[in-house]
TIDOTOR-132006 format. One record per residue (C-alpha): residue number from 1; residue in one letter; x, y, z. Coordinates in steps of 0.001 Angstrom, whole numbers, plus 524288, in hexadecimal, padded with zeros to 5 digits. Layout:
<nodes>
 pos code     X     Y     Z
 NUM    a     X     Y     Z
...
</nodes>
This chain:
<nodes>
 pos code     X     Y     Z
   1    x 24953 A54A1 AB6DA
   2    x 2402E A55EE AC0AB
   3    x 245A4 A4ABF AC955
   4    x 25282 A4F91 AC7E1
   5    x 24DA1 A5CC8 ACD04
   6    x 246FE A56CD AD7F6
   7    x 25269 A5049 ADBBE
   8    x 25B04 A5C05 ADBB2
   9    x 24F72 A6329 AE59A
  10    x 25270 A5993 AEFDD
  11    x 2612D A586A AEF3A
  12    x 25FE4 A66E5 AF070
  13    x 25604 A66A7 AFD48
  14    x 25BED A5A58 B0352
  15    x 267D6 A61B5 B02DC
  16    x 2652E A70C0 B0681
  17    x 25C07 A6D90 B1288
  18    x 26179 A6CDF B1DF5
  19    x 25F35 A624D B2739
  20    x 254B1 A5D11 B1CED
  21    x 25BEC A4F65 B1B95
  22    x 264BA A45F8 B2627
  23    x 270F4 A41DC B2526
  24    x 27173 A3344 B2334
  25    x 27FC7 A3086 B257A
  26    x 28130 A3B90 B2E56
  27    x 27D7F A47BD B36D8
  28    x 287E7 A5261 B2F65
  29    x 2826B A5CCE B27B9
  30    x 286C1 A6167 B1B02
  31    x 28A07 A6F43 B1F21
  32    x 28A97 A7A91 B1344
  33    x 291E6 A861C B1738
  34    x 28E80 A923E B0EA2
  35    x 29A53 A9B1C B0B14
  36    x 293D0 AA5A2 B0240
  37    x 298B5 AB38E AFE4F
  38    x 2A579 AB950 B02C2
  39    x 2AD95 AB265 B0FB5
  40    x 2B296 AB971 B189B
  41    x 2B83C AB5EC B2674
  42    x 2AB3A AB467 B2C0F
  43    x 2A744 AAC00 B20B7
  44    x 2B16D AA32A B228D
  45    x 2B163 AA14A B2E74
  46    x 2A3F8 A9BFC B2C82
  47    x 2A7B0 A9122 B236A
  48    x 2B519 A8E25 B2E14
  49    x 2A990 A8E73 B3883
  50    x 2A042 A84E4 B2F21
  51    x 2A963 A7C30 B2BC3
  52    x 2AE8C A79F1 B3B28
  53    x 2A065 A743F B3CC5
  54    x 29D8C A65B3 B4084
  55    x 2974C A58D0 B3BBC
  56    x 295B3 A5DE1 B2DE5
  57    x 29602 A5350 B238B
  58    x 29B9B A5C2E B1946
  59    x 29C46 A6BCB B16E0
  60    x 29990 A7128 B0BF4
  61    x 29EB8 A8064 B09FB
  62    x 2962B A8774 AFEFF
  63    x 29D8C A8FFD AF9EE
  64    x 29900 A9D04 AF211
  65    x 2A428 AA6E8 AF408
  66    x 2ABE2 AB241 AEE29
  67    x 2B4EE AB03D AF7FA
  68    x 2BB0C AB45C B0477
  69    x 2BBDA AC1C6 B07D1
  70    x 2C4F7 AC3F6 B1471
  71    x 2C6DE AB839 B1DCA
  72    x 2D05B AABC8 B2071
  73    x 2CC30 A9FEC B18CF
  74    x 2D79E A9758 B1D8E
  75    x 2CE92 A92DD B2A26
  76    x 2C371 A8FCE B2109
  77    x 2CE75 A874D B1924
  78    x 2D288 A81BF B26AA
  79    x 2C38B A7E52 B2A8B
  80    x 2C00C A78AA B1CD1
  81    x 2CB79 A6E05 B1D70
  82    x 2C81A A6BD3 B2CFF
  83    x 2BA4C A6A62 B2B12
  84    x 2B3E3 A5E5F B3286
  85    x 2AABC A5B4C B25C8
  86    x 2AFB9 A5AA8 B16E6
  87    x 2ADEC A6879 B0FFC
  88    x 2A7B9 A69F5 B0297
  89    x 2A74A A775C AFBF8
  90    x 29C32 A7A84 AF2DA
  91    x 29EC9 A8768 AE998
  92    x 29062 A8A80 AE7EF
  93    x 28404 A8C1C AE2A6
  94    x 28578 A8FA8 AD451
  95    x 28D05 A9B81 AD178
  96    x 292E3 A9A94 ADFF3
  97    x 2A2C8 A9F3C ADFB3
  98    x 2AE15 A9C45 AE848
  99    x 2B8E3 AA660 AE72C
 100    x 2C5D8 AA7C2 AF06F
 101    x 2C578 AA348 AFCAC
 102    x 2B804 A9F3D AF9E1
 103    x 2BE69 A9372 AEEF8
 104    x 2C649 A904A AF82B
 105    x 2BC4A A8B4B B01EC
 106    x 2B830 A8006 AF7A5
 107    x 2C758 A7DBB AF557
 108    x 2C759 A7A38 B026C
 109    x 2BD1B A703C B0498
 110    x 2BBF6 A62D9 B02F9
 111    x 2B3E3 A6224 AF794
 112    x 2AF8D A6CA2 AED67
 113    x 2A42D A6FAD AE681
 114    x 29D1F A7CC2 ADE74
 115    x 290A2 A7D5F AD6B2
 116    x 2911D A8131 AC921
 117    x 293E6 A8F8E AC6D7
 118    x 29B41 A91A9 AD10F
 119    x 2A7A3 A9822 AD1CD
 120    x 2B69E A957A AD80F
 121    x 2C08A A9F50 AD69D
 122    x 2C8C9 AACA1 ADB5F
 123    x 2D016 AA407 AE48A
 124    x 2D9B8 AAE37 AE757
 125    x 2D810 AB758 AF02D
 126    x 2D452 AABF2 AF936
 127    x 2CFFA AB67B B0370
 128    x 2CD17 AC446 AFE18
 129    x 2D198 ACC70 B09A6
 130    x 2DE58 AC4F5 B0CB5
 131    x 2E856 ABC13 B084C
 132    x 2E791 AAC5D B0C14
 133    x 2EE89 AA49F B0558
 134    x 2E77C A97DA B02DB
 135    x 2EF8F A9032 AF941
 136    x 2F8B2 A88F0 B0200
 137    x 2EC3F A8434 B07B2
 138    x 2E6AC A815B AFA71
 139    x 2E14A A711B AF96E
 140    x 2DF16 A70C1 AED43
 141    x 2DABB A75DD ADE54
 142    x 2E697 A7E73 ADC64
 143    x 2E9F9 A7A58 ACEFE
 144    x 2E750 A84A7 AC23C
 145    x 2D812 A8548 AC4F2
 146    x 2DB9E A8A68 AD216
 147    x 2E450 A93AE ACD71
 148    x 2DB9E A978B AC4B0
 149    x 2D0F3 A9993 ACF55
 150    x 2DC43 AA6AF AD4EC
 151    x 2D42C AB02D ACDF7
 152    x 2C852 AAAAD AC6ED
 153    x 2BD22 AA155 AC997
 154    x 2B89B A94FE AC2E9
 155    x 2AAB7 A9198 AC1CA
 156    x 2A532 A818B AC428
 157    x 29D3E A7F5F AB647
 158    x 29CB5 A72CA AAE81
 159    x 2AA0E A7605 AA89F
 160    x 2B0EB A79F6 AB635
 161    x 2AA69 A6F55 AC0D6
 162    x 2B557 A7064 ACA23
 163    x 2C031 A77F8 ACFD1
 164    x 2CBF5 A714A AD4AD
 165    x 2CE13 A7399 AE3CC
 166    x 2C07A A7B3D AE3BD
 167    x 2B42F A7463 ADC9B
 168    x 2B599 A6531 ADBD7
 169    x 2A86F A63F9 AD662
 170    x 29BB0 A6AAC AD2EA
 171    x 28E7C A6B2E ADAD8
 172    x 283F1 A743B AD88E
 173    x 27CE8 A7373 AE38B
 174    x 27F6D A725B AF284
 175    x 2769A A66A0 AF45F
 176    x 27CFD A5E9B AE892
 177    x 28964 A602E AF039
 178    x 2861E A5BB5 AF9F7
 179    x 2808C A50BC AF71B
 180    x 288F1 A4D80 AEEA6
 181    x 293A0 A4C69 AF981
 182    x 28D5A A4048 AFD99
 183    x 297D0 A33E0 AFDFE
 184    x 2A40B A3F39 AFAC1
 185    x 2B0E5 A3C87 B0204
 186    x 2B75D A48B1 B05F6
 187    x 2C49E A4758 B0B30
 188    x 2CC3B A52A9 B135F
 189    x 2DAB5 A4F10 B1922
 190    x 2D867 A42EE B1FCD
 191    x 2CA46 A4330 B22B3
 192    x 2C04F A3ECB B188D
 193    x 2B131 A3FA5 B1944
 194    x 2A7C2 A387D B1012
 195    x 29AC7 A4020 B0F49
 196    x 28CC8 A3CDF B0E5D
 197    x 28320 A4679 B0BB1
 198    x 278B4 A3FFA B0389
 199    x 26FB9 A35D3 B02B9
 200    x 26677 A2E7F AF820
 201    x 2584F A301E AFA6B
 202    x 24DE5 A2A1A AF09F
 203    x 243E2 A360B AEB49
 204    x 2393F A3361 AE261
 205    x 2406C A2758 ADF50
 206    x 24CD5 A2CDD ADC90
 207    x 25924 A2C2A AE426
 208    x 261D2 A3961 AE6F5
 209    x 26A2B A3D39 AF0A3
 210    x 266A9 A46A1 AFB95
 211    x 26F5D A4D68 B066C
 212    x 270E1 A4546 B12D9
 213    x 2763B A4EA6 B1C43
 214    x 2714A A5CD8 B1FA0
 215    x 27672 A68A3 B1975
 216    x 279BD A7429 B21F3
 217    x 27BED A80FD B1C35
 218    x 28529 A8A27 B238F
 219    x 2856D A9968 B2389
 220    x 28B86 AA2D2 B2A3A
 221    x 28709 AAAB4 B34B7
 222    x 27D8E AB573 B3533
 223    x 28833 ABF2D B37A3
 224    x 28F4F ABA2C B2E50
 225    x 285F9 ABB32 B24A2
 226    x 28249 AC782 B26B6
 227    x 29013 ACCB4 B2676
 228    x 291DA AC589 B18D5
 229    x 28816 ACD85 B12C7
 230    x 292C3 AD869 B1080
 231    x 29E0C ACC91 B0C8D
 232    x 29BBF ACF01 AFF4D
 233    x 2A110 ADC28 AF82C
 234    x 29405 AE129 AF2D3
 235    x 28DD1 AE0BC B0033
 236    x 29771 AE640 B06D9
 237    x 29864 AF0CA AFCD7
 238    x 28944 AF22F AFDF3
 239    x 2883F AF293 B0C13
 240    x 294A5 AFB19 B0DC7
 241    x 28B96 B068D B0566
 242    x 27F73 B0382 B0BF3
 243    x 286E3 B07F4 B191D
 244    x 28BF5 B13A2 B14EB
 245    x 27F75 B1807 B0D71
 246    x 27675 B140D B1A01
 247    x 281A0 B1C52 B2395
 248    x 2820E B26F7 B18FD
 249    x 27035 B2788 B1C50
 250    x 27535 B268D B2A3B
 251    x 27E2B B32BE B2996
 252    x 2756E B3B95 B23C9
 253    x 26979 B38A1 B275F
 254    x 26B3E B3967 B34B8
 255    x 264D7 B2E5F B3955
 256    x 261AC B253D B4457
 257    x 26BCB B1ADE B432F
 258    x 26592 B1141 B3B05
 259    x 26BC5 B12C6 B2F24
 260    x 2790E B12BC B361E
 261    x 274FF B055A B3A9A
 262    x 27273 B0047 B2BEF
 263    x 27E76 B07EF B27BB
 264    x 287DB B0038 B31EE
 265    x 281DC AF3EA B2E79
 266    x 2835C AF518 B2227
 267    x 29230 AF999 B230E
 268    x 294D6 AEF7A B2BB6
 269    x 28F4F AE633 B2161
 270    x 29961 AECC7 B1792
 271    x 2A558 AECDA B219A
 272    x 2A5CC ADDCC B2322
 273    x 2A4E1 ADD72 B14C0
 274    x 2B086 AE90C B13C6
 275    x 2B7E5 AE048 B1E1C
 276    x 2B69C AD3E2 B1681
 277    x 2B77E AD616 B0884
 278    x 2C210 ADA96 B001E
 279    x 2BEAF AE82D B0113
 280    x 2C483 AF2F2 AF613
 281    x 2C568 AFDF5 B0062
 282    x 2C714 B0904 AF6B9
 283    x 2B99E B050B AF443
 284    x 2B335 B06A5 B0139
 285    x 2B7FC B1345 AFF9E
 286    x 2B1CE B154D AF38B
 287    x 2A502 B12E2 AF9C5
 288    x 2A8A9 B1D12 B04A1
 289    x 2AAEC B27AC AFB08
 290    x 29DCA B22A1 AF195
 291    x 2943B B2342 AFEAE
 292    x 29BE1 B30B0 B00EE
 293    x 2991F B36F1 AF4D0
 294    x 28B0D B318F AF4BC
 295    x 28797 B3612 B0266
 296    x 28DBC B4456 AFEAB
 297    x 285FF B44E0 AF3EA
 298    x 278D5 B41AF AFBE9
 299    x 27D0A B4AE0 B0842
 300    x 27E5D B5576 AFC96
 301    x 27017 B5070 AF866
 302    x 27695 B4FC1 AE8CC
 303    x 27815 B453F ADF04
 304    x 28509 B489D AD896
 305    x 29135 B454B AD6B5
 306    x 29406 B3F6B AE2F6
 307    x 288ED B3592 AE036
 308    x 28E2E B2EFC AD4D8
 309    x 29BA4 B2FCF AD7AF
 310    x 296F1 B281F AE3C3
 311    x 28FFF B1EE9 ADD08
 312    x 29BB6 B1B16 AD456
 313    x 2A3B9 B1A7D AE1CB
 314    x 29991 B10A2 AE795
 315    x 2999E B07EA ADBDC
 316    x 2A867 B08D0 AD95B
 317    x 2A9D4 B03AD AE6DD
 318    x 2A043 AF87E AE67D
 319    x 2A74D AF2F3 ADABA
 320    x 2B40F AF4A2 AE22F
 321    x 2AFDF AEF56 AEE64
 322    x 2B826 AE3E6 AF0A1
 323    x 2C540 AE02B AEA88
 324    x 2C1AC AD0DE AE906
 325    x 2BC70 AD21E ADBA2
 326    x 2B9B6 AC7FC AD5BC
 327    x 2B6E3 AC00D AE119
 328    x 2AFD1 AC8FD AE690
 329    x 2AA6C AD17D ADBED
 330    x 2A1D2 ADE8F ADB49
 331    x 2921B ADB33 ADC4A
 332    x 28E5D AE6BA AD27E
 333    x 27FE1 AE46D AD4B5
 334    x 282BE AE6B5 AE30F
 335    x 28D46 AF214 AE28F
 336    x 28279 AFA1D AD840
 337    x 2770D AF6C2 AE310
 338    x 27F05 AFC40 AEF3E
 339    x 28459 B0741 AE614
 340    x 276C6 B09EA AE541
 341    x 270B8 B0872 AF01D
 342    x 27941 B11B3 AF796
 343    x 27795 B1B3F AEE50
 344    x 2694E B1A67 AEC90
 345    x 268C9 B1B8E AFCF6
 346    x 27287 B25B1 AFC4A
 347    x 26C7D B308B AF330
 348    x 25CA1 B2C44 AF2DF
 349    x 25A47 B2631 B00CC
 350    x 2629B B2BE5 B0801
 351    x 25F7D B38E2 B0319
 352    x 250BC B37D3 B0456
 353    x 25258 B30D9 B10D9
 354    x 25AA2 B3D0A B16D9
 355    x 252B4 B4789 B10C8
 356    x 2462F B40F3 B1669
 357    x 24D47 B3FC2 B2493
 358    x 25214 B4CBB B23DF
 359    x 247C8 B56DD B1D52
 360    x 23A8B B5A79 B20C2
 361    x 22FFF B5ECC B18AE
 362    x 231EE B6D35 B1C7A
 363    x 23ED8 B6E59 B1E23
 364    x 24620 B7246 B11CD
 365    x 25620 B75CC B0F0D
 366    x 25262 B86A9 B1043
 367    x 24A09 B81CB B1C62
 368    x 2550C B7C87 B213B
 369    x 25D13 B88FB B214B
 370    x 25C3A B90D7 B2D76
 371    x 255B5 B84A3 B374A
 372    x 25A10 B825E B445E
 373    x 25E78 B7370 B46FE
 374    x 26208 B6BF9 B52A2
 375    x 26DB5 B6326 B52F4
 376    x 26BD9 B5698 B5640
 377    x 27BF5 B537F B5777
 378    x 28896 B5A44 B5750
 379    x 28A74 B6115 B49B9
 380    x 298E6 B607B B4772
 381    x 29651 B64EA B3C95
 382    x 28D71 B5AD2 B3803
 383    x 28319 B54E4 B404B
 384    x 27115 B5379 B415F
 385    x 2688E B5EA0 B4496
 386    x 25A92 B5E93 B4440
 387    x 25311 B684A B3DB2
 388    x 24446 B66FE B41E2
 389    x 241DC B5854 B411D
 390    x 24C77 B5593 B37DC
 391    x 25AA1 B4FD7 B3A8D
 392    x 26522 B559A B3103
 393    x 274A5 B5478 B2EED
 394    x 27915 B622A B31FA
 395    x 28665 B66D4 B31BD
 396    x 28C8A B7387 B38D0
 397    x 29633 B7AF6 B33CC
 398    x 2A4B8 B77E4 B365B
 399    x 2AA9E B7ABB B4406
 400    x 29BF3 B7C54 B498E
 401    x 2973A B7182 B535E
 402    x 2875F B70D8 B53F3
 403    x 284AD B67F8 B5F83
 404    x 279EC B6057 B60ED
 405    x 26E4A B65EA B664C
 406    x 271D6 B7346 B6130
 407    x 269CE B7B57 B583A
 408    x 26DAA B7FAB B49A7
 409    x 26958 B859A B3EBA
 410    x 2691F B80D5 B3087
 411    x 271F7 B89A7 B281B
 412    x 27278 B8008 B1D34
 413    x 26FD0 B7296 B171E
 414    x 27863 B6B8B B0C93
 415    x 272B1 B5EE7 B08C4
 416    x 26BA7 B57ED B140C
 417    x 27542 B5F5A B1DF3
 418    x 27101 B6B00 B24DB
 419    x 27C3C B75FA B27CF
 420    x 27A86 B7BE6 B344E
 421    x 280FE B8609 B3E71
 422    x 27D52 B85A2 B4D38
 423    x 27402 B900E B53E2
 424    x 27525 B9545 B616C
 425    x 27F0D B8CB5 B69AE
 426    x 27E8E B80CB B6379
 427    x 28B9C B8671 B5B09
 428    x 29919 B7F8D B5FEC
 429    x 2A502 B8445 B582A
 430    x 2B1F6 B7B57 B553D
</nodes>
């Protein structure tokens, strides 16, 4: 047992580090290219722009998808079946999944492998924002498995070890694969390639096979990364709240800019997601009204009605997010924490934070009453005045102009917003 778990150590190491052993019947790499998460256009062109490259020995595409999102995957078809190197797909690690367009990547290589658990399925829609029509182009493995694959998944066990047209055999683990590629013929058209990726080495007297060529793992960009953060519905949905609950701060607490900056970044997060994904828009507009109701009910400084039903709003939109179920479904754990988190920010920080920016220790609502205030812009009607040290949302009454640098006096205060008329010649009527 404990040679056989030595031996699996350095299969595992000869394999994963890069550059740790030379090629002996050749200078081409093994090069892994990591498809993960939802695709979009940018992820695909990735894997068109990965598989392009040169004096590669053989690709392998790891696959661990729900699918494709928005994008054309014909060139991706076109660069697979043009590639200079054979192309071996490898649905994994345990409990990976390949769904839609996703499947249709492994269906499209030369050879085809998954690790136990994973999962092949949903084929249809091939694309979820769009229509491409991929069966005229379809190699191989449509027979009643295939079919079957339209609208549910299979999973690789003991029982279920391959997939026609999608899992040819079962390898749990990337280096096995590859190594185990060593002396396979892989045929493509009229060009055939016979690989070589291992070698025998004697350890401790024994005799096992070790990878002979470097392994290059392939990402994409920085950009691209960062922008994929929000590819996947419960991020999107997360970040799309955190926005409007950081602009929401922004509005009323009249502040220096900075979180208008985190609010923009983190709606610009959510609008690549929105862009992307199959979006259920009477849901975005859900999470309009919810953020609505809750930011009334804080401007009012209540818990109420408005609270709850904006709760419910929030959640009911979270769950709705996307229309690619099951693909693509609802992360409940996720939807509750951003639910949650806006709210919490909403009623308790943002409420202590604007109280603590606004009041002073002396200052009370009846002091209020009755002070003179300079404004600091236009008031038409609503706009910031400062009374002593302290900046506060102020409104005028309708048809009445305060402009900035003008005094006025308090006459009232509802919530965190003072109410007040102009003094002297600061008064410019509509």
């Amino acid at each position: 047992m404990r040679g056989l778990r030595f031996v699996l150590v350095v299969l595992t190491l000869s394999v994963l580090f890069v550059g740790a052993v030379s090629a002996q019947s050749g200078d081409d790499s093994v090069v892994v290219i990591e498809v993960e998460g939802p695709l979009d256009q940018r992820s695909l062109d990735y894997v068109e722009t990965s598989l392009a490259a040169e004096s590669v020995h053989v690709f392998v595409v790891k696959i661990d998808s729900p699918g494709i999102s928005s994008g054309n995957i014909l060139r991706v078809f076109d660069a697979f079946e043009n590639a200079d190197a054979p192309v071996v797909a490898w649905i994994g690690p345990f409990g990976a999944e390949a769904f839609g367009g996703a499947a249709y990547l492994a269906n499209f290589s030369d050879e085809r492998f998954a690790a136990p658990g994973a999962r092949v399925g949903y084929l249809e829609p091939v694309v979820q924002q769009g229509t491409q029509d991929l069966m005229s182009r379809w190699v191989e493995g449509m027979d009643e498995v295939a079919e079957k694959l339209l609208d549910t998944t299979i999973e690789i066990t003991r029982t279920q070890e391959t997939i026609p047209g999608f899992v040819d055999a079962v390898e749990p683990a990337l280096g096995g694969l590859i190594i185990s590629l060593d002396g396979a013929t892989v045929t493509r058209g009229a060009r055939t390639w016979e690989l070589s990726t291992a070698r025998t080495e004697v350890i401790n007297g024994e005799e096992i096979l070790v990878s002979s060529r470097n392994v290059v793992f392939v990402k994409a960009g920085l950009l691209d990364r960062f922008l994929h953060l929000s590819s996947r519905p419960g991020t999107a949905f997360l970040f799309l709240l955190m926005g409007l609950a950081f602009a929401a701060f922004e509005f009323y607490a009249a502040g220096r800019g900075l979180m208008a900056a985190v609010a923009s970044v983190a709606i610009l997060l959510s609008g690549y997601g929105l862009a992307t994904l199959p979006i259920w828009w009477p849901s975005l507009v859900i999470v309009l009204v919810g953020i609505a109701l809750l930011v009334w009910g804080f401007s009012q400084n209540r818990v109420d009605w408005r609270a709850i039903l904006g709760t419910l709003l929030l959640l009911v939109a979270g769950l709705t997010f996307t229309t690619s179920r099951p693909a693509y479904p609802p992360v409940i754990w996720m939807v509750l924490l951003a639910v949650a988190a806006s709210v919490t920010f909403i009623w308790y920080s943002l409420t202590t934070v604007v109280r603590g920016r606004f009041a002073t220790p002396t200052v009370g609502r009846e002091e209020l009453l009755g002070q003179r205030c300079l404004a600091v812009s236009d008031l038409d009607p609503e706009g910031i005045v400062m009374v002593g040290a302290a900046r506060w949302r102020a409104t005028a009454d309708r048809g009445v102009v305060i402009r900035s640098g003008a005094v006025a006096e308090v006459v009232g205060v509802t919530g965190l917003v003072l109410e007040v008329d102009p003094v002297g010649r600061g008064r410019e009527e509509i």
